[in-house]
C-alpha positions as CSV (number, residue, x, y, z in Angstrom):
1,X,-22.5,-3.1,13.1
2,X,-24.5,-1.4,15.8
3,X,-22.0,-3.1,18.7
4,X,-18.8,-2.1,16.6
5,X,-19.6,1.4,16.5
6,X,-21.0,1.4,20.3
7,X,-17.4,0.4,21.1
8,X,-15.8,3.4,18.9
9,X,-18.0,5.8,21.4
10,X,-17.4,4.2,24.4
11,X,-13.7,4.6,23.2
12,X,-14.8,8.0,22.3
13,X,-15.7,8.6,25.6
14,X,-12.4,7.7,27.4
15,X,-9.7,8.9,25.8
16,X,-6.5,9.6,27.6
17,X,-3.4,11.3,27.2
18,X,-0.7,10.0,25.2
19,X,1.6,10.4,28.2
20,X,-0.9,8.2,30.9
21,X,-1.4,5.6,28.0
22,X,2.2,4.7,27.5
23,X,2.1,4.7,31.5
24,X,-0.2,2.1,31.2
25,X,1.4,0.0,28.6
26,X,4.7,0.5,30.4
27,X,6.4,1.4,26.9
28,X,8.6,4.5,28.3
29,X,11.6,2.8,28.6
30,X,11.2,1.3,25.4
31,X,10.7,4.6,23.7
32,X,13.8,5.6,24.9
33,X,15.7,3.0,24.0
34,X,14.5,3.6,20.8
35,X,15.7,6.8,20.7
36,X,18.9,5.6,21.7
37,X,19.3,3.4,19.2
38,X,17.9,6.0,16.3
39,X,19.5,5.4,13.4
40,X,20.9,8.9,11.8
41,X,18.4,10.6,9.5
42,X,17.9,10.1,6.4
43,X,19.0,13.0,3.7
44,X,17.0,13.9,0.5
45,X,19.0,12.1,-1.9
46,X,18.9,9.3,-3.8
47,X,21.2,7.1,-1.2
48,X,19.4,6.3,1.8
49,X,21.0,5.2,5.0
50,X,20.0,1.8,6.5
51,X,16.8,2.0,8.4
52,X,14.8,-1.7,9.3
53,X,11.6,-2.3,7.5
54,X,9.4,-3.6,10.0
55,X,8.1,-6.9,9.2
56,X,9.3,-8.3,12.4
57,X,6.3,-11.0,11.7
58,X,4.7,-11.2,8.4
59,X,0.8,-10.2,8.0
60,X,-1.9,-13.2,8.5
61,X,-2.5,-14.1,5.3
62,X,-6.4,-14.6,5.5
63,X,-9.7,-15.0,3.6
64,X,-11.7,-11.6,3.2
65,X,-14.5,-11.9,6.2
66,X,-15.9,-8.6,6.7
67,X,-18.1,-9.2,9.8
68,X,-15.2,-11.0,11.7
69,X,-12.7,-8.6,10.7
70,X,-14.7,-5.9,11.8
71,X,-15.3,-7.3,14.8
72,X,-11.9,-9.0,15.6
73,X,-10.3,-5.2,14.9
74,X,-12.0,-3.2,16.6
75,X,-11.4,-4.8,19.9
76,X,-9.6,-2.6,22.1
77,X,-5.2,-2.9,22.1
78,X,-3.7,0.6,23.6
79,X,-0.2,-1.0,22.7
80,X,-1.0,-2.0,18.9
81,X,-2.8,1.3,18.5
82,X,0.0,3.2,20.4
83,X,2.3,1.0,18.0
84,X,0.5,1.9,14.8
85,X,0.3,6.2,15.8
86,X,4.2,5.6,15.7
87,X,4.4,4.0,12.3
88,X,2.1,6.5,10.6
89,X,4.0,9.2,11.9
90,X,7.3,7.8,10.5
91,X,5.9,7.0,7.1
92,X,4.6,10.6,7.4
93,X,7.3,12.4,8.0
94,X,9.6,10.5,5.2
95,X,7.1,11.0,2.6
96,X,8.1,13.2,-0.3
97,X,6.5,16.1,-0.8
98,X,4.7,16.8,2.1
99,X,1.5,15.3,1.1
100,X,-1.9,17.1,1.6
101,X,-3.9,16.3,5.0
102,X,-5.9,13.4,3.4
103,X,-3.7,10.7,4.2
104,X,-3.1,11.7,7.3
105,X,-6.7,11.8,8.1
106,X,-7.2,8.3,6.6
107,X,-4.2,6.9,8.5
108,X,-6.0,8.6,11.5
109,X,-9.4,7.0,10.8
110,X,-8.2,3.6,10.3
111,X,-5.9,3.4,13.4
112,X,-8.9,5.2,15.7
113,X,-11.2,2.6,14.5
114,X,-9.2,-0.4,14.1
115,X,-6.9,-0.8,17.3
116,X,-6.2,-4.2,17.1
117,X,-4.9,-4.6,14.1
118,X,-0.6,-4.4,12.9
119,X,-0.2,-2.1,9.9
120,X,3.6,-1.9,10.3
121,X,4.1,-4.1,7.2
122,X,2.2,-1.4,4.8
123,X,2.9,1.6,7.4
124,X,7.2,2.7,7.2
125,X,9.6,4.7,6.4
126,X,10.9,2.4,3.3
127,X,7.1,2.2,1.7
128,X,7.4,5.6,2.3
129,X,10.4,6.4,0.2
130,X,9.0,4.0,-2.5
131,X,5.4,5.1,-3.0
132,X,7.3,8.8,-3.1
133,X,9.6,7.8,-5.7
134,X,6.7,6.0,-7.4
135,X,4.2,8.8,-7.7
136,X,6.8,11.8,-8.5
137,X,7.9,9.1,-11.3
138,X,4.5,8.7,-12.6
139,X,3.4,12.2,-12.6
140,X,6.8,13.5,-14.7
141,X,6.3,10.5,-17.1
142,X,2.3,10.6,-17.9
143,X,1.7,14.2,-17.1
144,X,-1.7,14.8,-18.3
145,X,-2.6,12.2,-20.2
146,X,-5.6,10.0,-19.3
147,X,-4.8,7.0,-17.5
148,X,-8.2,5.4,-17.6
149,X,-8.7,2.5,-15.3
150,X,-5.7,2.2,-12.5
151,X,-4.9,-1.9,-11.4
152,X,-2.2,-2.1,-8.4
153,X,-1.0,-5.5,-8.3
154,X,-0.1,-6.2,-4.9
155,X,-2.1,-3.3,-3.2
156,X,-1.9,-3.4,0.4
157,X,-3.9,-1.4,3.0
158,X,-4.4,0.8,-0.7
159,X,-1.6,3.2,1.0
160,X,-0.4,3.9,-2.9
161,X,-3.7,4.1,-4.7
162,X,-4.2,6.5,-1.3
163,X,-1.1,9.0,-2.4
164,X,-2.7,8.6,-6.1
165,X,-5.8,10.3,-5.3
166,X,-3.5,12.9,-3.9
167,X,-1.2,13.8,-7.2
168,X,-2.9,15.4,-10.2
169,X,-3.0,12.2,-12.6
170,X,-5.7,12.3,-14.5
171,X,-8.1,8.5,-14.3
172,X,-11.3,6.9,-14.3
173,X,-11.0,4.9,-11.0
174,X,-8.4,2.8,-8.9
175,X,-8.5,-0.9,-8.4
176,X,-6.2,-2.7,-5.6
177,X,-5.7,-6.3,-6.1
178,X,-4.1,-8.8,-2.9
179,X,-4.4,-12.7,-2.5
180,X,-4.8,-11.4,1.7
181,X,-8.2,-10.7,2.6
182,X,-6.8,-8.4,5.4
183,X,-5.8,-6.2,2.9
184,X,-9.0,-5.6,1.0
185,X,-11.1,-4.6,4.7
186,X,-8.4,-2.3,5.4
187,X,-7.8,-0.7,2.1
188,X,-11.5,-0.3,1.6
189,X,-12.2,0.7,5.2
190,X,-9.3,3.7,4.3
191,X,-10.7,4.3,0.9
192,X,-14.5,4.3,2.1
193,X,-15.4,7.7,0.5
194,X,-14.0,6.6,-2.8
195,X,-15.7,3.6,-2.6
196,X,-18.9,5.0,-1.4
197,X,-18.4,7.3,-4.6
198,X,-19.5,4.3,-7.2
199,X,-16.6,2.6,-6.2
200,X,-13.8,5.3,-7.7
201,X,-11.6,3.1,-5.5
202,X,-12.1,-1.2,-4.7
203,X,-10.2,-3.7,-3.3
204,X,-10.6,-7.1,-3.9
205,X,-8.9,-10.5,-3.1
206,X,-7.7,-12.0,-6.2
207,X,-4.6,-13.3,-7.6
208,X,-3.2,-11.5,-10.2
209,X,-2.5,-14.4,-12.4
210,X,-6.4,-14.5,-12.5
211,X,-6.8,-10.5,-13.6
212,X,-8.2,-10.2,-17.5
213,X,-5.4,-7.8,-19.3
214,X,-7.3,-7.3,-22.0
215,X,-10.5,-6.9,-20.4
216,X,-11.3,-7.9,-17.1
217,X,-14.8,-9.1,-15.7
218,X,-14.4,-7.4,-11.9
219,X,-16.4,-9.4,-9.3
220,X,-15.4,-9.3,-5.6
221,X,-17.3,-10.5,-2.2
222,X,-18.9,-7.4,-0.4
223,X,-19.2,-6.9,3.2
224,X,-22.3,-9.0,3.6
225,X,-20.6,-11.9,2.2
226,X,-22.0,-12.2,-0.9
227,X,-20.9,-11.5,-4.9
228,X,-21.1,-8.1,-6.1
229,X,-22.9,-8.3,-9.8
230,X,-19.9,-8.8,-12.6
231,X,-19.0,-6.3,-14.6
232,X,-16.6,-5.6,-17.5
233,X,-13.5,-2.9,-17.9
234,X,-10.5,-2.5,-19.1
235,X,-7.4,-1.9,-17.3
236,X,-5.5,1.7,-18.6
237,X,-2.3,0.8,-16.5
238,X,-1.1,-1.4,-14.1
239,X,1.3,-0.8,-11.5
240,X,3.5,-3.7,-10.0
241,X,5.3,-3.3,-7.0
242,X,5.5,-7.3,-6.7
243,X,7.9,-8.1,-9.4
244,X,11.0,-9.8,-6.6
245,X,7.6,-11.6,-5.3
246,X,6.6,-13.2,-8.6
247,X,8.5,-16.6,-9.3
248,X,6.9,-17.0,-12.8
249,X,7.3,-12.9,-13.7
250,X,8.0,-14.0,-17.0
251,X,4.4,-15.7,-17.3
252,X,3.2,-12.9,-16.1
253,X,4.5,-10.4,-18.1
254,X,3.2,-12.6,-21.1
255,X,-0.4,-11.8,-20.0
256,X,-0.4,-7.9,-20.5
257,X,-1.5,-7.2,-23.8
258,X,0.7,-4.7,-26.2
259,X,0.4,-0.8,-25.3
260,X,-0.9,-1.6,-22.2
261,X,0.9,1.6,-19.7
262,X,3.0,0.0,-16.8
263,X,4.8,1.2,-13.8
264,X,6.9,-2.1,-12.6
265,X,9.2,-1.8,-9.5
266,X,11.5,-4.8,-8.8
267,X,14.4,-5.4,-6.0
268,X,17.5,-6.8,-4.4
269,X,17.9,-8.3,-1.8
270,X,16.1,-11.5,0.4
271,X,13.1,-12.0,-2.1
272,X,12.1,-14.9,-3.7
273,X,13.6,-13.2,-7.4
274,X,15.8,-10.6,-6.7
275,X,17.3,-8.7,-9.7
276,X,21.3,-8.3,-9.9
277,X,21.0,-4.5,-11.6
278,X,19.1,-2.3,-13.3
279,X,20.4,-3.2,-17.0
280,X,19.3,-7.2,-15.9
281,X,15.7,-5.4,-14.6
282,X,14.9,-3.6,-17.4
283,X,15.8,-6.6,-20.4
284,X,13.3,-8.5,-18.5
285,X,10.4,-6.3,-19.3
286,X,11.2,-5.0,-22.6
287,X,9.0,-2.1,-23.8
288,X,7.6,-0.5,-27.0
289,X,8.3,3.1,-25.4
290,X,10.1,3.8,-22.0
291,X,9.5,7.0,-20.6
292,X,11.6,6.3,-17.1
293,X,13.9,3.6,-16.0
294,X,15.6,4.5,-12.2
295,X,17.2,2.9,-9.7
296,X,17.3,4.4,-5.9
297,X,19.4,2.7,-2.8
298,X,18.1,2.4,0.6
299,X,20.4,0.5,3.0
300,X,22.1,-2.6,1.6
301,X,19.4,-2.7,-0.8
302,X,18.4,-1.1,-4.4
303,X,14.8,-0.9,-6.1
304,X,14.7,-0.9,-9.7
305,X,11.8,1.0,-11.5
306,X,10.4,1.1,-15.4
307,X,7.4,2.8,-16.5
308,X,6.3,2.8,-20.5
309,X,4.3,0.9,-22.9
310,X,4.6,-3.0,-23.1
């Protein structure tokens, strides 16, 4: 650990100006191409013009390896770090509200300490627009009320459980489940206060078809490689962003015990189950209690959201 952070203050010591490191990279002319080719700007309502979601290459899907990843990401890449200041900016300025500093200074941390590593896939302006929707939904719908434990299913860099910590939902902690071991270092690595704060945040790499409903026994590797001592809770409410990604939903769905609060987003378009409309969305996941069902529209492509009571 003592050579990763020598690296941060040698980088420390050498910063340069934005304008001499796109010198260096020779990006300029592909900034303004860019800009050329800016799409027109999105307006505040619920029909969003066509922007690309940058996945240009999916992430590496990868075992967690904290020591490697560490190592492996911190190496210095001025055109991946330039690369990822550009997506957080973007994501940034499409998030709705304006969010508090936090995130910012997370996204900040993260890029800064981890140059050599591609956050475009959790980092845009459509994640953006979703995780907005998401947590404006969530806060009209449970208000108040206790939400004990918090699972996301399909959690990312923990960008969303990120924006949770930032609304006034009342829970215990905030768990953030992903088969990529990527996901965990980076998630954690954002969330390192909360996790340093008896773990009110964790990541861990686990397939959710291996999550206890009822009561789960949380176990996960830690950063010197070994198992962290088990240890029982039980999840308030679970929030699945993954649905289009799930070819067996319907198994899944069978696992969550009655009562159990949900927050389910599904989608159109080139997913491996993609939903027709909201009406077919919603009879798939019937509910004892709904207290929202939306749609919203970005592009040439619609998201479909529940939340409520299995």
């Amino acid at each position: 650990m003592s050579n990763i952070r020598e690296r941060r203050n040698r980088r420390a010591a050498n910063i340069k100006k934005n304008d001499e490191l796109y010198d260096e990279v020779g990006v300029t002319d592909l900034i303004e191409q860019e800009e050329l080719d800016e799409e027109p700007e999105i307006t505040e309502t619920i029909n969003y013009k066509r922007v690309s979601r940058r996945r240009e290459k999916p992430l590496a899907k990868l075992d967690y390896d904290y020591q490697d990843m560490a190592v492996t990401y911190s190496k210095e890449n001025v055109a991946q770090q330039l690369g990822n200041y550009r997506q957080a900016m973007e994501f940034l300025t499409h998030i709705t509200p304006p969010i508090e500093d936090k995130l910012t200074d997370r996204l900040k941390e993260i890029i800064y300490s981890y140059p050599n590593v591609d956050i475009s896939s959790f980092v845009n302006k459509e994640n953006a627009k979703v995780y907005s929707w998401i947590t404006q939904q969530m806060q009209h719908a449970f208000g108040e009320k206790y939400l004990g434990a918090i699972y996301v299913l399909g959690g990312g860099m923990g960008i969303l459980p990120a924006m949770l910590f930032d609304t006034r939902l009342r829970f215990e902690n905030i768990r953030s489940f992903d088969i990529n071991g990527v996901c965990q270092f980076l998630a954690d690595e954002m969330m390192s206060k909360e996790l340093l704060a008896d773990w009110r945040f964790k990541a861990t790499t686990q397939d959710l078809f291996n999550i206890g409903y009822d009561e789960h026994t949380f176990i996960t590797q830690l950063q010197n490689g070994v198992l962290s001592n088990p240890f029982s809770e039980i999840p308030g409410t679970l929030i699945n962003t993954n649905i289009s990604y799930l070819k067996n939903y319907k198994d899944w769905y069978k696992m969550i015990p009655d009562m159990r609060r949900l927050v389910l987003v599904g989608e159109t378009g080139d997913v491996p189950k993609p939903f027709a409309s909201s009406q077919n969305f919603n009879k798939q996941f019937p509910m004892s209690f709904e207290l929202y069902t939306g749609v919203i529209t970005y592009g040439d492509k619609q998201y479909y959201m529940k939340i409520g009571y299995k």
